[in-house]
Each structure stands twice: as C-alpha cells, then as structure tokens.
C-alpha positions in Angstrom: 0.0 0.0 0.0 1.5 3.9 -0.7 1.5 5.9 1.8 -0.3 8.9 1.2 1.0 12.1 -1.1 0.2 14.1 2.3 -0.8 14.0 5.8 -3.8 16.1 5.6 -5.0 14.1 3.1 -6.7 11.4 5.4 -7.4 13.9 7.8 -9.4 15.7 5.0 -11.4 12.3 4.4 -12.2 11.8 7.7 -13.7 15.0 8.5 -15.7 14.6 4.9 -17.2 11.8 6.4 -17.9 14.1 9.7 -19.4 16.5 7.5 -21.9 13.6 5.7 -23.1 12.0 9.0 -23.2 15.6 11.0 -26.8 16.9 10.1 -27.5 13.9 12.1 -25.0 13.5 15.0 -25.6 17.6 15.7 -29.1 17.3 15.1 -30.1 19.6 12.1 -31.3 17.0 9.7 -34.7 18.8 9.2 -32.7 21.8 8.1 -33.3 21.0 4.1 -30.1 23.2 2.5 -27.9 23.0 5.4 -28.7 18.8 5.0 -28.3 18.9 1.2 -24.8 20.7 1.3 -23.7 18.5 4.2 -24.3 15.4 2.0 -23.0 17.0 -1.1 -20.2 18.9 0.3 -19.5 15.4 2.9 -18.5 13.0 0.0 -17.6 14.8 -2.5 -14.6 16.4 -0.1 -14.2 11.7 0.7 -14.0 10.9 -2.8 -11.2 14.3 -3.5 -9.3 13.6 -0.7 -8.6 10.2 -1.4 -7.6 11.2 -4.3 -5.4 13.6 -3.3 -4.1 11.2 -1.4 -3.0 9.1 -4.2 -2.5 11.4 -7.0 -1.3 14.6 -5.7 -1.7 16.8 -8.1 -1.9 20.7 -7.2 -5.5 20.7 -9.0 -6.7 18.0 -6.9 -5.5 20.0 -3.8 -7.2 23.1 -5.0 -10.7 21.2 -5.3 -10.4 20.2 -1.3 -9.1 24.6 -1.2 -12.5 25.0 -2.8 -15.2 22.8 -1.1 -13.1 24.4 2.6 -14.3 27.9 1.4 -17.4 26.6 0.2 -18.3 25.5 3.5 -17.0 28.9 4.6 -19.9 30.6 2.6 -22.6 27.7 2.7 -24.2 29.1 5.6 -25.2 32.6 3.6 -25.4 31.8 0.2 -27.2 29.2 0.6 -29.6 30.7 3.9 -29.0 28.2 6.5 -31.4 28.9 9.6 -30.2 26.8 12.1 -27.8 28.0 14.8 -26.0 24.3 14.6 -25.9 24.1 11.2 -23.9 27.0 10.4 -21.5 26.2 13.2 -20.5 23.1 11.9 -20.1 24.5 8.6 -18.1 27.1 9.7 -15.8 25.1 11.8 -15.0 21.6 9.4 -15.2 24.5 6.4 -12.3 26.3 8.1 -10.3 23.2 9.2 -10.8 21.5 5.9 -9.6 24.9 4.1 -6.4 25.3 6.2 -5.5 21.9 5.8 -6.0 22.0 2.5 -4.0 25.0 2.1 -0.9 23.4 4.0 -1.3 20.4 1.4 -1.5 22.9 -1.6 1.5 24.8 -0.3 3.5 21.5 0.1 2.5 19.9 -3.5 3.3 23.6 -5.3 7.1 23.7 -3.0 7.6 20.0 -3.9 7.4 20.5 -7.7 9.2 23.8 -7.8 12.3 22.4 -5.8 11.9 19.0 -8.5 12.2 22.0 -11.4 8.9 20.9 -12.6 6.9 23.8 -12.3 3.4 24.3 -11.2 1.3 23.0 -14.2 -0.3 19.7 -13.1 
C-alpha cells in the first residue's frame, strides 16, 4: 500500500465523512439546504481527498481549497437557519480549508524544488 502524497490528506477524508453524517450526529437533519450541502459537500470532499491522497496533483489539492471555502460561505449563500448548522459548517469549512492549504503549499514547493513547475 502507498502511503499517502500528504498527511492532511486522510485527515481531509475523515472529516468529509464528519461532515456527511453531522446533520445527524448535531441534530439539524430537518434543516433541508444546510442537510443537502452536508451530504454534497460530505463526499464529494471523501472521494477528492482520497484522491489527493493518491494522485497529488496541485488541482486536486485546490478542489479540497474550494469545497473548505465553500463551506465557509454555505451558511449565507445558501440561507441556512439553524444556529448548529452553520456552526459546523463554519468550523469543518475552516479546518478542511487550512489543511488544504498546507497540502496545496506542500505539493506547489515540492514540484518547484523538482524543477517541474506548477502546471499539473
């Protein structure tokens, strides 16, 4: 088995797996968006960070970037009304965002100090 391209990686997973199950283990799962995006947002952050974890490209790491700052908005765009709900968003989105950051910055320093470049 490879080890994975990063440590956040896993870390990433898990938490998309805290994000799927948590309209149900902090009780908002009659909250219809703020259920929705958990869902969405929950495996779609699984399924990229397993992939980061085995292809680590920068792109990859920018998708997991993205779906932190989604998470970051989520609450206002898309008008969550529960109290819960947008604290667990706000919370995972953050930690899933810096982590993915930290991952980012490691892929893009790895490839400039190879002499590859950025392009992925």
């Amino acid at each position: 088995m490879t080890p994975p391209k990063h440590w956040q990686d896993p870390l990433n997973a898990a938490i998309g797996v805290g994000i799927l199950v948590s309209p149900w283990l902090a009780g908002y799962a009659l909250v219809q968006p703020a259920l929705a995006n958990a869902v969405i947002v929950g495996m779609l952050l699984f399924t990229v960070s397993v992939g980061a974890a085995v292809v680590g490209r920068p792109w990859v790491e920018c998708a997991v970037v993205a779906l932190g700052a989604w998470m970051l908005a989520a609450p206002w765009a898309l008008a969550f009304t529960d109290e819960r709900s947008t604290k667990v968003a706000l919370v995972l989105g953050g930690l899933v965002l810096l982590l993915g950051t930290g991952a980012l910055a490691t892929e893009l320093r790895g490839r400039v100090r190879a002499g590859g470049g950025v392009e992925g």
